[in-house]
C-alpha positions as a Markdown table, in Angstrom:
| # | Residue | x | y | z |
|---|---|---|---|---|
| 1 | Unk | 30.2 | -27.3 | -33.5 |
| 2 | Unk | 33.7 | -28.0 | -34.7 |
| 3 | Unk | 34.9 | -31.1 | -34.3 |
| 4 | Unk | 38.8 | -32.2 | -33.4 |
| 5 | Unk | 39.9 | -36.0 | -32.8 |
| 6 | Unk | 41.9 | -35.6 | -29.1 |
| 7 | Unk | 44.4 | -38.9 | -29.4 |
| 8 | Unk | 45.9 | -39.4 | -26.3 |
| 9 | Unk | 47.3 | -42.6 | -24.6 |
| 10 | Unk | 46.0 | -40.9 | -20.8 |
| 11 | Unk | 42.3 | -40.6 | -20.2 |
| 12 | Unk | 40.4 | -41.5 | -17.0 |
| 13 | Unk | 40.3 | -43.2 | -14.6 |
| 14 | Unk | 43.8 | -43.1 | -15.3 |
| 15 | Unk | 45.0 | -40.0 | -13.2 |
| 16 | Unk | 48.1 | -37.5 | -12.9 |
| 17 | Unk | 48.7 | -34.4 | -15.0 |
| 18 | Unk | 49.0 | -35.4 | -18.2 |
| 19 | Unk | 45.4 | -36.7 | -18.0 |
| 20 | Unk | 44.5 | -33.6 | -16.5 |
| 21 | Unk | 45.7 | -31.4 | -19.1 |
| 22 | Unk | 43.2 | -32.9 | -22.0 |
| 23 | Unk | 40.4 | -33.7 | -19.7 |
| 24 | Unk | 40.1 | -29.9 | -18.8 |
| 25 | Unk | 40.6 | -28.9 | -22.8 |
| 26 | Unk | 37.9 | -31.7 | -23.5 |
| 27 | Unk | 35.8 | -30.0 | -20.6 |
| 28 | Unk | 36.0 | -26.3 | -22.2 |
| 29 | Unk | 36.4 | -27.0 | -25.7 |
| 30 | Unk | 32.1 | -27.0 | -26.6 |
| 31 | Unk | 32.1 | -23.4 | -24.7 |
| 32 | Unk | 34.7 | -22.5 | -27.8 |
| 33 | Unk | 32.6 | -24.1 | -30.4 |
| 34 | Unk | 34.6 | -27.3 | -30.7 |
| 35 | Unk | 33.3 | -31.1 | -29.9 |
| 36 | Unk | 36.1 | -33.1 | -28.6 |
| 37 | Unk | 36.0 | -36.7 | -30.1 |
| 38 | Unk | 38.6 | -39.1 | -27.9 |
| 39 | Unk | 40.5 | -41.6 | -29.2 |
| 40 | Unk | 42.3 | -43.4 | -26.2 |
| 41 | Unk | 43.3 | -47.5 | -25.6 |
| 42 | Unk | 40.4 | -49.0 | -23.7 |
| 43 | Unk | 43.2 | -51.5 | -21.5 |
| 44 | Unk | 46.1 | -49.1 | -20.7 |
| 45 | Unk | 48.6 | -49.4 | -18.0 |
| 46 | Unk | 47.4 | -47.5 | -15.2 |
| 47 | Unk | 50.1 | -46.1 | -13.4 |
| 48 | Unk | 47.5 | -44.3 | -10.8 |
| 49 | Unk | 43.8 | -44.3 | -11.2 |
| 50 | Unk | 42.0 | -41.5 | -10.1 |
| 51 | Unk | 37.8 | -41.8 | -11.3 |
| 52 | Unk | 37.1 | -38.5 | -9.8 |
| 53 | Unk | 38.4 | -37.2 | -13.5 |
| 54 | Unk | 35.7 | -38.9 | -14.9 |
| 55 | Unk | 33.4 | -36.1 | -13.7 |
| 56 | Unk | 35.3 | -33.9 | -15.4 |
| 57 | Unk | 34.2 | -35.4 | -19.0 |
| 58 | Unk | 31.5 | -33.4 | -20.7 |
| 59 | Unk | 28.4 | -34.9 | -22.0 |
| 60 | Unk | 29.3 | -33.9 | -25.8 |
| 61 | Unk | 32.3 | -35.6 | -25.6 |
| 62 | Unk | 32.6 | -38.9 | -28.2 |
| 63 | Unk | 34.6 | -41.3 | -27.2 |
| 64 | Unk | 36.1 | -44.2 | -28.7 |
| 65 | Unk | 38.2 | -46.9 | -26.8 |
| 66 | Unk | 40.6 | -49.6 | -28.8 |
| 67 | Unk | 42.4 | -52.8 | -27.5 |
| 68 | Unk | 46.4 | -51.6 | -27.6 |
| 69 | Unk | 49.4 | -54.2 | -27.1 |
| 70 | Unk | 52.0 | -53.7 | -24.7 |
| 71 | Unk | 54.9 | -55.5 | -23.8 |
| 72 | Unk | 54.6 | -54.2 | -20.7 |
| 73 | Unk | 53.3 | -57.8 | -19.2 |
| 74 | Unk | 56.7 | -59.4 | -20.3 |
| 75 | Unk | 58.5 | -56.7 | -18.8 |
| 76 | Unk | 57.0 | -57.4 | -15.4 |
| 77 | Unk | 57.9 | -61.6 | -16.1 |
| 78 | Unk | 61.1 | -60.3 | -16.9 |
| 79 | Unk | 61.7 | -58.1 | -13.8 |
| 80 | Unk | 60.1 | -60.4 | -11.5 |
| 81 | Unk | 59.0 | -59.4 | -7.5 |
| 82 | Unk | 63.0 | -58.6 | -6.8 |
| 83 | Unk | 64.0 | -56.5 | -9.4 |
| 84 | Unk | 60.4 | -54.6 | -9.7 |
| 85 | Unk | 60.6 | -50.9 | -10.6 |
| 86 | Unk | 57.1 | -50.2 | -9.3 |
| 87 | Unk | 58.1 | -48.3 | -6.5 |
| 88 | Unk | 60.1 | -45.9 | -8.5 |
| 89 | Unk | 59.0 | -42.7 | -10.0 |
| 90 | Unk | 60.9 | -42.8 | -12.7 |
| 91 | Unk | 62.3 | -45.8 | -13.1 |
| 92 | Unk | 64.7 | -44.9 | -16.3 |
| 93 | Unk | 67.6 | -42.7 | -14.3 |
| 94 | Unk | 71.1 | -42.6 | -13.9 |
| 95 | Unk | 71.3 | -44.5 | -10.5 |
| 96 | Unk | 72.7 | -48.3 | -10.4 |
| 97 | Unk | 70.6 | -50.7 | -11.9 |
| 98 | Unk | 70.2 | -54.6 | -11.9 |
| 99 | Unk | 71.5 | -56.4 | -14.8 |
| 100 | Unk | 67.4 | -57.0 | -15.3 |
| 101 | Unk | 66.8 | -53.8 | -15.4 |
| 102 | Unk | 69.5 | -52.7 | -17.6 |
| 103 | Unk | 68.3 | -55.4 | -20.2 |
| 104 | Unk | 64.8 | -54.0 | -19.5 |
| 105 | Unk | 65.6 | -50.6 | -20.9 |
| 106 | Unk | 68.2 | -51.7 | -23.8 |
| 107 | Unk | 65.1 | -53.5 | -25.1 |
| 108 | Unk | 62.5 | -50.7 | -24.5 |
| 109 | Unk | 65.2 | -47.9 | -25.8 |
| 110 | Unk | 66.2 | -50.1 | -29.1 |
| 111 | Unk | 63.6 | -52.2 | -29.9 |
| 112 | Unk | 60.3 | -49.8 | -29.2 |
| 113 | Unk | 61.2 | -46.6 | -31.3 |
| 114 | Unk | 59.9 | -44.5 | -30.1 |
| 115 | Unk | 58.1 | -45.8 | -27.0 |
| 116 | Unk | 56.7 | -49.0 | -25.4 |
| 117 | Unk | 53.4 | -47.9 | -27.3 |
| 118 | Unk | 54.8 | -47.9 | -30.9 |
| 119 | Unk | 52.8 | -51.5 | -31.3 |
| 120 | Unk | 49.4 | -49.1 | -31.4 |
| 121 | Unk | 50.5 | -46.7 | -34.4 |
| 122 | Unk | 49.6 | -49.4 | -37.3 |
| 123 | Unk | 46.2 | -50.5 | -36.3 |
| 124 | Unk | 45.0 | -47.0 | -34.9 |
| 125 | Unk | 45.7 | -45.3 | -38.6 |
| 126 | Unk | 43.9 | -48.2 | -40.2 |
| 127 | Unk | 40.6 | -48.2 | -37.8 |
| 128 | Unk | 40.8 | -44.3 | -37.6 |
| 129 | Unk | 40.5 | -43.5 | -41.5 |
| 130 | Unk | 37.6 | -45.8 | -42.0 |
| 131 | Unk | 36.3 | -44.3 | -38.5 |
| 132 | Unk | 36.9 | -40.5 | -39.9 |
| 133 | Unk | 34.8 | -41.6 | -42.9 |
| 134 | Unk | 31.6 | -41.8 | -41.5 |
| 135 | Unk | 32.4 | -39.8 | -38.5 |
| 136 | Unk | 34.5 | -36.7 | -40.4 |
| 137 | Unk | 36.1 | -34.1 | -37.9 |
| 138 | Unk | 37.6 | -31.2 | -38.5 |
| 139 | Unk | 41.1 | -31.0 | -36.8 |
| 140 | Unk | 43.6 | -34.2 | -35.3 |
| 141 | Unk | 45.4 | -33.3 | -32.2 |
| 142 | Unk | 48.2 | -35.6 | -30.8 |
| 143 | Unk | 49.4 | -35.3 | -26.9 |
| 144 | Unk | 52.8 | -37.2 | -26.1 |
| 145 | Unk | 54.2 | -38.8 | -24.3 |
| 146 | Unk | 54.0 | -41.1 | -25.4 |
| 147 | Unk | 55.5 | -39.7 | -28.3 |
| 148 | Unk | 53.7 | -42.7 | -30.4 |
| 149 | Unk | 50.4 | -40.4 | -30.4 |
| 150 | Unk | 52.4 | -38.2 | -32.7 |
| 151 | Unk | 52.8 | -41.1 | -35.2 |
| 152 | Unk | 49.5 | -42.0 | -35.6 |
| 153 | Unk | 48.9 | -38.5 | -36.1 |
| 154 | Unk | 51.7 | -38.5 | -38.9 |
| 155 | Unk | 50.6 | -40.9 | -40.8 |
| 156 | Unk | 46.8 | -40.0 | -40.3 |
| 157 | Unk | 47.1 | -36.6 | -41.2 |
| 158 | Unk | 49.0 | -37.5 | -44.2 |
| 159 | Unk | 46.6 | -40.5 | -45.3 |
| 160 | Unk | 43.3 | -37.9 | -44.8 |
| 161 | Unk | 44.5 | -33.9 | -45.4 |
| 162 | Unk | 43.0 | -33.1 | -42.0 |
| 163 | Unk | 45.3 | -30.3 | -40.2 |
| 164 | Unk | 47.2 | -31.5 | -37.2 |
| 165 | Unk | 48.3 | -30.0 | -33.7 |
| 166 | Unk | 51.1 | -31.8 | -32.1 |
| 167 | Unk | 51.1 | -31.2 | -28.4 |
| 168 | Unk | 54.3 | -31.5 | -26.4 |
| 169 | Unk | 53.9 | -31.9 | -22.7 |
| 170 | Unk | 57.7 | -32.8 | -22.5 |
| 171 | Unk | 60.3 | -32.6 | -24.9 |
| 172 | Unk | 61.3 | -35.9 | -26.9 |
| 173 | Unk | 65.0 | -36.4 | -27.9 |
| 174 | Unk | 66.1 | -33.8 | -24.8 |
| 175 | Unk | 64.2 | -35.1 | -22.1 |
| 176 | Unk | 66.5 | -35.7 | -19.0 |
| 177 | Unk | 65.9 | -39.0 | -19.2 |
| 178 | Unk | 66.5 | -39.8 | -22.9 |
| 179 | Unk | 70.2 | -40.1 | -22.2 |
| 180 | Unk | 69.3 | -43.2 | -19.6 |
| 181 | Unk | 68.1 | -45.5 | -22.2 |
| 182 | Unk | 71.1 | -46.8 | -23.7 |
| 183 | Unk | 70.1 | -46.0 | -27.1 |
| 184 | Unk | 72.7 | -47.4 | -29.6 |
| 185 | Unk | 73.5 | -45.3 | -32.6 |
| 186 | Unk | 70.7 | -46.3 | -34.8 |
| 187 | Unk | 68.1 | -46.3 | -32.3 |
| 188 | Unk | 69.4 | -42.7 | -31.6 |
| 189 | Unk | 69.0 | -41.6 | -35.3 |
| 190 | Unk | 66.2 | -43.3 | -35.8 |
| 191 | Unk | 64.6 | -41.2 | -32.3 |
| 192 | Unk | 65.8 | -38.0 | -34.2 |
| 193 | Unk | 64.5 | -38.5 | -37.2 |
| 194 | Unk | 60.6 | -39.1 | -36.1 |
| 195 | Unk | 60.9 | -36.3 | -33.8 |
| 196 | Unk | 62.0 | -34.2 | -36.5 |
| 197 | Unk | 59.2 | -36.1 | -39.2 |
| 198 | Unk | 56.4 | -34.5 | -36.5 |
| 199 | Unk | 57.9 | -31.2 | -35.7 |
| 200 | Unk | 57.9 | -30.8 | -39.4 |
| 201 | Unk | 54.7 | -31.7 | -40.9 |
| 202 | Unk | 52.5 | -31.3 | -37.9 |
| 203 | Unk | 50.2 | -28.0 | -39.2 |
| 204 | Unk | 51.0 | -26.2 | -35.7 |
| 205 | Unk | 53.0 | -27.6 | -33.0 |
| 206 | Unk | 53.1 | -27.0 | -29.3 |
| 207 | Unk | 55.3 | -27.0 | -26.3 |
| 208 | Unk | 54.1 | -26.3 | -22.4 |
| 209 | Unk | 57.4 | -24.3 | -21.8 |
| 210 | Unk | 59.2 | -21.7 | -23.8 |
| 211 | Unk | 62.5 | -23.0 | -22.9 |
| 212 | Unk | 61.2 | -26.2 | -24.7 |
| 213 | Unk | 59.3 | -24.1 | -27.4 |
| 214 | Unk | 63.2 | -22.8 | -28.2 |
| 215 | Unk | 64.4 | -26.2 | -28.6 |
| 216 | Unk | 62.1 | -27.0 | -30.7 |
| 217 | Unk | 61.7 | -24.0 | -32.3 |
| 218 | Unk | 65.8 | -24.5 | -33.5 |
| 219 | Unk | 64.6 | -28.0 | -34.7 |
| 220 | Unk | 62.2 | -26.9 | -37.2 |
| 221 | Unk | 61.0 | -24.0 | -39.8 |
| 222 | Unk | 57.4 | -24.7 | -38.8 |
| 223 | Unk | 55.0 | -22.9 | -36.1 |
| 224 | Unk | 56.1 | -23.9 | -33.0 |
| 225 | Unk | 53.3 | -22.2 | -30.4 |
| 226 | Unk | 53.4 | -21.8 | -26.0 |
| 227 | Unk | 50.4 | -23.4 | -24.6 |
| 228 | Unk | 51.2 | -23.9 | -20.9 |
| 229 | Unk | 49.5 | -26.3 | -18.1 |
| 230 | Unk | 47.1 | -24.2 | -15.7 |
| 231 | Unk | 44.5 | -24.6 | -13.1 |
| 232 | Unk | 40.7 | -24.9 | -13.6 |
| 233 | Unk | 39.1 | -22.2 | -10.6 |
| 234 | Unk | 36.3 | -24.6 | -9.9 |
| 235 | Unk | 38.8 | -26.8 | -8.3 |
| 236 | Unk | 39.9 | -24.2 | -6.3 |
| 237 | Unk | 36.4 | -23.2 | -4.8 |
| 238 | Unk | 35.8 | -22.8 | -1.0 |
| 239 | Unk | 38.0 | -21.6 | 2.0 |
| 240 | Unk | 39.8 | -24.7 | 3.7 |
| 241 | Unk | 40.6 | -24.0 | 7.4 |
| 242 | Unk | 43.9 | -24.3 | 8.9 |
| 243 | Unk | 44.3 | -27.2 | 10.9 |
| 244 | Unk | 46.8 | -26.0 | 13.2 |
| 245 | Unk | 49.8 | -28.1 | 12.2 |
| 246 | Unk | 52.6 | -26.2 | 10.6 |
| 247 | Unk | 52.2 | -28.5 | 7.0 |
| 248 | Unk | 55.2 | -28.8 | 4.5 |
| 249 | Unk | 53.6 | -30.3 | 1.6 |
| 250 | Unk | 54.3 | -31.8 | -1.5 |
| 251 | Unk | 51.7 | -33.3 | -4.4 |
| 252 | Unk | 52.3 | -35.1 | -7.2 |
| 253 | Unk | 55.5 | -37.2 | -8.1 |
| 254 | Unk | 58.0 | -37.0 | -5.8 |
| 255 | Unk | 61.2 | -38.3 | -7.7 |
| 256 | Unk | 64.9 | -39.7 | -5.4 |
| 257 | Unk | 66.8 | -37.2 | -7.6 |
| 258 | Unk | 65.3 | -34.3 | -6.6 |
| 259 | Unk | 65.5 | -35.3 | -3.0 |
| 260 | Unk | 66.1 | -32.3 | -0.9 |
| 261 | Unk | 68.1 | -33.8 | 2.2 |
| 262 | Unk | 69.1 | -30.1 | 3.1 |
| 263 | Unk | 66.1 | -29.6 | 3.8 |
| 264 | Unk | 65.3 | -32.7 | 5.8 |
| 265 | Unk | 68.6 | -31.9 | 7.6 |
| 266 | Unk | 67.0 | -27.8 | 8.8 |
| 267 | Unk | 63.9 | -29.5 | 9.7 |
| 268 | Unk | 65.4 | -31.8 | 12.1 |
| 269 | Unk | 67.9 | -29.1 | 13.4 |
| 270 | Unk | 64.8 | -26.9 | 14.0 |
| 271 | Unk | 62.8 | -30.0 | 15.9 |
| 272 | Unk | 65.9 | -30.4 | 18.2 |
| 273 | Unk | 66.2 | -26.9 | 19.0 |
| 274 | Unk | 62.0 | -26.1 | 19.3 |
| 275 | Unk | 59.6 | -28.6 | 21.0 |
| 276 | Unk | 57.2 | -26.5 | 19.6 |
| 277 | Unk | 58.0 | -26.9 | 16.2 |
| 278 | Unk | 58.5 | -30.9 | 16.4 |
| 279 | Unk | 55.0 | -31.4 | 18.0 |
| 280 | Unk | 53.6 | -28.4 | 15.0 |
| 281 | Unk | 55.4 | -30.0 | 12.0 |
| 282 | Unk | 53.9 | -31.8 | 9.7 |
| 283 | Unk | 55.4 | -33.3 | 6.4 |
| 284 | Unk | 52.6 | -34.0 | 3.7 |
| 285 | Unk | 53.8 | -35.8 | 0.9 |
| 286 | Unk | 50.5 | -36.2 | -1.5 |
| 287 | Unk | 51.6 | -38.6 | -4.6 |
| 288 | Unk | 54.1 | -41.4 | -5.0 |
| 289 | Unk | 57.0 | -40.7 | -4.1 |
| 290 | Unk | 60.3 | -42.9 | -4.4 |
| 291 | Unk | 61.6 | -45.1 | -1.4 |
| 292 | Unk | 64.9 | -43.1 | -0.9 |
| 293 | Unk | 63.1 | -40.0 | 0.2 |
| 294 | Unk | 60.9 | -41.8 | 2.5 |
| 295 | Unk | 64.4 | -42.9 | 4.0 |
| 296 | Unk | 66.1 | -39.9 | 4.1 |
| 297 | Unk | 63.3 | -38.3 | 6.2 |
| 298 | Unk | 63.4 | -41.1 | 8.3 |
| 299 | Unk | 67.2 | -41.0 | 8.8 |
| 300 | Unk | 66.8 | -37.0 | 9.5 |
| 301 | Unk | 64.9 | -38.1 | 12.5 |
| 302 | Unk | 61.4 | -36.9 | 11.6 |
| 303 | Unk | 59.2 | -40.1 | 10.9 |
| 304 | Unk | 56.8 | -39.2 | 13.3 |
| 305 | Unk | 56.5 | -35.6 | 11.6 |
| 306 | Unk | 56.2 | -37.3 | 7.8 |
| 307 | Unk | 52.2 | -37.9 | 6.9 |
| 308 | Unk | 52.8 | -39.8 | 3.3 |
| 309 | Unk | 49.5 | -40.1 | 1.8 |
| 310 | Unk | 50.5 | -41.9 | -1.2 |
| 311 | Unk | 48.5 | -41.3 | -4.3 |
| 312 | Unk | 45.2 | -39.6 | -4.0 |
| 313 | Unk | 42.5 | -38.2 | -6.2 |
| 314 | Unk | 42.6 | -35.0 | -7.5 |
| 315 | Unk | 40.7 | -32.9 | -5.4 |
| 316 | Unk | 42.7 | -34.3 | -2.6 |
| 317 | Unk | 45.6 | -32.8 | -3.2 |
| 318 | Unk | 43.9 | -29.4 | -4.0 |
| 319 | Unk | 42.7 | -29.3 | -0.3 |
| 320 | Unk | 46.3 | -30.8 | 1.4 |
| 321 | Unk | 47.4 | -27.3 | -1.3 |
| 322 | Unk | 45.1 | -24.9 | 0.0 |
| 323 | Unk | 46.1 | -25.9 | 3.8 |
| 324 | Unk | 49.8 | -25.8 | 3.3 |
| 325 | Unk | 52.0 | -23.7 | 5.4 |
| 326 | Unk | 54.2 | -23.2 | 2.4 |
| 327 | Unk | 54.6 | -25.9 | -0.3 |
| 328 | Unk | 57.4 | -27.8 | -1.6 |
| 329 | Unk | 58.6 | -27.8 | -5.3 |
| 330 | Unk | 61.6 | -29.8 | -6.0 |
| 331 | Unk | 63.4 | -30.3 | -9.0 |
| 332 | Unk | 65.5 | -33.4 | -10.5 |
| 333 | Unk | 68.8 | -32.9 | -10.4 |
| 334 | Unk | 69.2 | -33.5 | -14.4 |
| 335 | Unk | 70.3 | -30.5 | -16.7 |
| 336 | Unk | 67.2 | -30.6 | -18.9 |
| 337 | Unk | 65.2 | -30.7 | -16.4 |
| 338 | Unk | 65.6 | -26.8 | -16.0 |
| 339 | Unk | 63.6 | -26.4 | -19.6 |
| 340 | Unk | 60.7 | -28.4 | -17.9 |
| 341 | Unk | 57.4 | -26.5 | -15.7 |
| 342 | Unk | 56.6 | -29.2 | -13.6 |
| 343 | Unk | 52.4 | -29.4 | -14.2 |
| 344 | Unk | 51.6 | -28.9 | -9.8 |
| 345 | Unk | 53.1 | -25.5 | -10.3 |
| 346 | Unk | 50.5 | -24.0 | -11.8 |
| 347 | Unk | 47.7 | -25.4 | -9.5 |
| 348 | Unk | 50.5 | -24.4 | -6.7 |
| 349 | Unk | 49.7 | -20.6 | -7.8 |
| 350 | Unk | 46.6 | -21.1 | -7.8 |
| 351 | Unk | 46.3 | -22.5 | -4.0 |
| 352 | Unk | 47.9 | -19.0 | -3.1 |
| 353 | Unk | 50.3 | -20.8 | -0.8 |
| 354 | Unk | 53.7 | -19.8 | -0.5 |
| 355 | Unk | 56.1 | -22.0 | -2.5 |
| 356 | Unk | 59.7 | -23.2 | -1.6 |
| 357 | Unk | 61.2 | -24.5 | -4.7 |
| 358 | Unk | 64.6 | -26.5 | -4.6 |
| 359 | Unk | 66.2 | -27.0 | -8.3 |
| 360 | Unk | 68.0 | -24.6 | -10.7 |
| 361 | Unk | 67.6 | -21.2 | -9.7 |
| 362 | Unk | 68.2 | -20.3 | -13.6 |
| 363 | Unk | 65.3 | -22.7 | -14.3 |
| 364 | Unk | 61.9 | -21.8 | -16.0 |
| 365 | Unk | 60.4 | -22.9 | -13.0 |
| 366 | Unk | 62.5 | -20.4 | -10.7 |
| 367 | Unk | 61.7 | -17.3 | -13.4 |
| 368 | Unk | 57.8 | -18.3 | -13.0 |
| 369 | Unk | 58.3 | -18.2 | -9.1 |
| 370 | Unk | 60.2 | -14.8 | -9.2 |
| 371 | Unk | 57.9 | -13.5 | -11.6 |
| 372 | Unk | 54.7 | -14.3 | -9.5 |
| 373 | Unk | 56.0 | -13.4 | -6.3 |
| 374 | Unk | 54.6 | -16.8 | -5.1 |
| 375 | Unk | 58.0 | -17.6 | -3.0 |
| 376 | Unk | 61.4 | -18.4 | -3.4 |
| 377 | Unk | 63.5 | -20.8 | -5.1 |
| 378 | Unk | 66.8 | -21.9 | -3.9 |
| 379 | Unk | 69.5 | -24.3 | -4.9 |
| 380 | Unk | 69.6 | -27.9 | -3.0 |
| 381 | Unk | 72.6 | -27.4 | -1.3 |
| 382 | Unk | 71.6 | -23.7 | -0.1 |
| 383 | Unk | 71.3 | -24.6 | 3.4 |
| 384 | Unk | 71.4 | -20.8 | 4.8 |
| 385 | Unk | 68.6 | -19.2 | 2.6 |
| 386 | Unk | 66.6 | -22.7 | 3.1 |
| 387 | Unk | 66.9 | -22.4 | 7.0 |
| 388 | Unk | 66.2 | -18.7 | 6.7 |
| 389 | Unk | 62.7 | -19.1 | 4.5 |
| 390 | Unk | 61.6 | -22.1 | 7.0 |
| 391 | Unk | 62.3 | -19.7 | 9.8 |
| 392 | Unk | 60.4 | -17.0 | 8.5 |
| 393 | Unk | 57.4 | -19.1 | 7.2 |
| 394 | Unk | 57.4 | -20.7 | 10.8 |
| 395 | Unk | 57.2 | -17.5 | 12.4 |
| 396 | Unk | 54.5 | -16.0 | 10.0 |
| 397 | Unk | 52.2 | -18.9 | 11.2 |
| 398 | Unk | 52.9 | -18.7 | 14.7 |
| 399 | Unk | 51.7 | -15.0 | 14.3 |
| 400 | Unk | 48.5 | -16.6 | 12.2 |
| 401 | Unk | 49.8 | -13.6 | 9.6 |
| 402 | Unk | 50.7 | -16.7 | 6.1 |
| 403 | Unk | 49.1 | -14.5 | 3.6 |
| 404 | Unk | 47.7 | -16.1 | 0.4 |
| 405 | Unk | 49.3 | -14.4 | -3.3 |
| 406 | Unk | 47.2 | -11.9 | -4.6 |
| 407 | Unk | 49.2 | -11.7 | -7.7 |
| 408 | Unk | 47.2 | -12.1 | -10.7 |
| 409 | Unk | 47.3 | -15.4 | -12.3 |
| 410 | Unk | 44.4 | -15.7 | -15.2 |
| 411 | Unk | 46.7 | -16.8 | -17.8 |
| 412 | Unk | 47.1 | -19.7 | -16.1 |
| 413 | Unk | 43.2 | -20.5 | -16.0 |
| 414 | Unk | 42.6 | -23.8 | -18.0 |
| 415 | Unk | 39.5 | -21.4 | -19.7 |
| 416 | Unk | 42.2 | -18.8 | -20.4 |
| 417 | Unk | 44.2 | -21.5 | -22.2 |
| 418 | Unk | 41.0 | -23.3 | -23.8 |
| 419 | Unk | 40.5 | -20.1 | -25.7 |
| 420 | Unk | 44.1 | -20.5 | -26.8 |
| 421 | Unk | 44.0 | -24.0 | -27.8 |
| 422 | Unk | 40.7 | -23.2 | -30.0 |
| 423 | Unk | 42.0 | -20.3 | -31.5 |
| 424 | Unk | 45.1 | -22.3 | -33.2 |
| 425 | Unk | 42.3 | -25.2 | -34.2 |
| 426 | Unk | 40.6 | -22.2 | -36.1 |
| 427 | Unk | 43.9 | -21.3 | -36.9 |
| 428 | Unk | 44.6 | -24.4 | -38.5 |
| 429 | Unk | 41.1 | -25.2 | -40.3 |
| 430 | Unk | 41.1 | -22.1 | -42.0 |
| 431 | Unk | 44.2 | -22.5 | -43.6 |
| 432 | Unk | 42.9 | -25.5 | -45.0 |
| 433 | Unk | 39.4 | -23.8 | -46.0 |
């Protein structure tokens, strides 16, 4: 076999989407004739842990595991127990912010270009070209964020010949949240000009979303290629009975600026008017999700219909997907965020469920819905055509007649897009046979 240097900052038993992404590519990749060789920090920060990934990991896979410094401890000194952000999805947004947290994120904008993770880029090119000496591969692929990975990837590729794939699951410079971190004007040029240093000398770069692929696209004369997120079948295996609650759920991240209070607003109008839908409704949040939500539901009146399960492995949330009613895809309310395909969608599709998504309707996200006929997608202040899709999914179930999607979604299967990913690796090493 083939075989490409995967460095990423995400690896079990951290969990969430990103590590999901490479862990399935790392799972298929020997099937396509390549050996994935890992190169991840052996002490990151571990925002959720999830082992059950670690299954995932096939037995040809080499990996290799090296100390990285974060000033990610100081941080936490600095914020102390009152001003934590731990409870926060995202804690860089345009909401109010202590004067501790606003110091927090000057620093991290202006003095870690272009992450927290920057500290890692110097020693990582120095171990990995004596490492590649003895242990030679083929290909380098990068995965960002943090966007870091594509700098060790820069300067490795550079120092050794090897062709590079630089793999963007989000964008860098027009991520919704870049305009949160208080950049000055040399911290913003200075963002610019890496992002356009790896879009440029990368051998092939790639985006998850074509909106993104666009942007970047306009950035750069270089091969700019879609390779979307997807759903592995196996996890999808085996028929998961209705429990006979009418469940609302939600997995993954579950950010305050994409709080649909509309929403909460027709549920509790619906519980007031049918004691048969308050004692049937069930609200299944499956991943952290920010305080404020929690609250609104509350306020709306329907804590004892919210089940908040907090963060859970994987194949947890597959099952709370397969046995949703209809499930709930919300978007922050940020501009950019229209470019972005949040990662559940795709295992969304493949639960068959039906899908209420609140966010742009002109987004990427709401094109993908229409063009899957997997549901509907309305704006958050649409409180008619909300109330009217609630009604009809609650009627569907009382008639036992939900029926799963039968359109057909195989270029979304993480084999499907394996095949991809190996065919711009051959791609690559034959243009620099």
């Amino acid at each position: 076999m083939k075989r490409v240097l995967i460095i990423t900052y995400y690896w079990p038993p951290s969990g969430g989407s990103g590590v999901q992404r490479w862990v399935k590519f790392a799972k298929y990749l020997p099937s396509e004739g390549w050996q994935p060789v890992i190169y991840t920090p052996e002490n990151p920060e571990l925002t959720a842990i999830d082992k059950t990934l670690e299954a995932e990991i096939p037995p040809e896979a080499e990996i290799v595991k090296r100390h990285i410094t974060e000033p990610y401890q100081i941080y936490r000194k600095l914020m102390g127990k009152g001003g934590s952000t731990s409870g926060e999805v995202n804690p860089i947004h345009g909401g109010k912010k202590s004067w501790k947290q606003k110091l927090s994120l000057f620093v991290r904008g202006n003095f870690f270009i272009p992450d927290p993770r920057v500290l890692w880029v110097g020693p990582s090119v120095r171990f990995l070209e004596k490492y590649l000496k003895e242990h030679p591969v083929d290909a380098i692929v990068t995965t960002g964020p943090p966007h870091s990975m594509h700098l060790i990837g820069l300067r490795l590729s550079k120092a050794t010949g090897i062709p590079w794939l630089a793999d963007f699951r989000d964008a860098w410079t027009k991520i919704f949240y870049y305009k949160h971190l208080g950049l000055t004007k040399r911290a913003d040029k200075k963002q610019h000009e890496l992002e356009k240093a790896v879009l440029d000398n990368a051998t092939i770069v790639v985006s998850v979303s074509p909106y993104e692929q666009k942007d970047f696209q306009e950035m750069t004369s270089n091969r700019v290629r879609l390779m979307t997120n997807g759903f592995d079948p196996e996890d999808y295996k085996g028929f998961i009975s209705n429990d006979g609650f009418f469940n609302i759920t939600l997995t993954g991240l579950f950010a305050a600026d994409g709080n649909p209070k509309v929403l909460w607003q027709v549920l509790s109008e619906e519980c007031k008017a049918d004691e048969e839908f308050r004692r049937t409704l069930r609200i299944k949040l499956v991943g952290k999700t920010d305080k404020e939500i929690l609250d609104s539901i509350k306020d709306a009146g329907l804590e004892d219909n919210l089940e908040y399960l907090g963060y859970q492995p994987h194949e947890v949330a597959v099952k709370e997907q397969r046995n949703a009613s209809f499930l709930l895809l919300c978007l922050r309310q940020e501009p950019e965020y229209a470019s972005a395909i949040p990662g559940k969608m795709f295992e969304y599709l493949a639960s068959r469920r039906p899908i209420l998504g609140i966010g742009q309707t002109d987004s990427i996200m709401a094109k993908m819905v229409r063009e899957t006929s997997s549901g509907v997608v309305y704006d958050w202040n649409d409180r008619k055509n909300i109330s009217t899709w609630v009604d009809f999914c609650w009627t569907e179930f009382k008639n036992d007649d939900l029926k799963d999607n039968e359109t057909d979604i195989s270029r979304f299967n993480r084999r499907t897009i394996t095949r991809q990913l190996a065919g711009y690796l051959n791609e690559m090493t034959a243009d620099n046979n």
